[in-house]
C-alpha positions in Angstrom: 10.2 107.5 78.6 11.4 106.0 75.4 10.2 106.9 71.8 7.3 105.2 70.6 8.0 103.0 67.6 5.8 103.3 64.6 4.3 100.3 62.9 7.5 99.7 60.2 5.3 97.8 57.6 2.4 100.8 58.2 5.2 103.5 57.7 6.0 101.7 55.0 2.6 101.5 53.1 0.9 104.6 54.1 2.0 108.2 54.3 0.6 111.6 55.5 -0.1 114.5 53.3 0.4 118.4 54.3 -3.3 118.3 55.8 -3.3 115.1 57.7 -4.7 112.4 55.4 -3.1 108.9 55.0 -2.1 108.4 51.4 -1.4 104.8 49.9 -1.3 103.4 47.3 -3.5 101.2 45.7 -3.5 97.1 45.3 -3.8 95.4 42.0 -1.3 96.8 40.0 2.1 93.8 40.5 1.2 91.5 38.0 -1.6 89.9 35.9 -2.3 92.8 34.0 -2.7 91.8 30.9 -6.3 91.4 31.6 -6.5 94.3 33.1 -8.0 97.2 31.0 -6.1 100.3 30.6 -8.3 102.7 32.3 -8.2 100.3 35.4 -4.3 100.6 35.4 -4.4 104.1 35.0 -6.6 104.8 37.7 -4.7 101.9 40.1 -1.6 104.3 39.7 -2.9 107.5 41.2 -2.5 107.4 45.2 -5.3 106.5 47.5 -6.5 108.4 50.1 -7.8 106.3 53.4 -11.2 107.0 54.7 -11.9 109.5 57.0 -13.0 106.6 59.6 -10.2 104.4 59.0 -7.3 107.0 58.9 -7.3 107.6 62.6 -6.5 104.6 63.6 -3.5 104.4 61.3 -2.2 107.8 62.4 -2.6 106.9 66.2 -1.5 103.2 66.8 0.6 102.8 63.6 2.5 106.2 62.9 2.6 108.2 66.4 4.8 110.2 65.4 3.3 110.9 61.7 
């Protein structure tokens, strides 16, 4: 049986951290941000981490092999 192939835009949005949670990062931060106040910036640039009932679905269909 062949390899599974993962989702290629998934693999490239999300990732998966030493314990098994899918990190991303967050929208909002590519342009307009001039009315965007600083501490919204700062906290758009720290990594996201997906929801406990949303991240199985991206490790199973989208990164099998994750």
């Amino acid at each position: 049986m062949p390899k599974m192939k993962s989702k290629r835009s998934a693999a490239k949005r999300f990732s998966l951290t030493g314990t098994g949670k899918v990190k991303y990062k967050k929208m909002n931060l590519r342009h307009i941000l001039t009315k965007k106040a600083a501490k919204r910036k700062r906290n758009l640039r720290a990594a996201g981490i997906l929801s406990e009932s949303e991240a199985p679905r991206v490790r199973k269909q989208m990164l099998p092999y994750g």
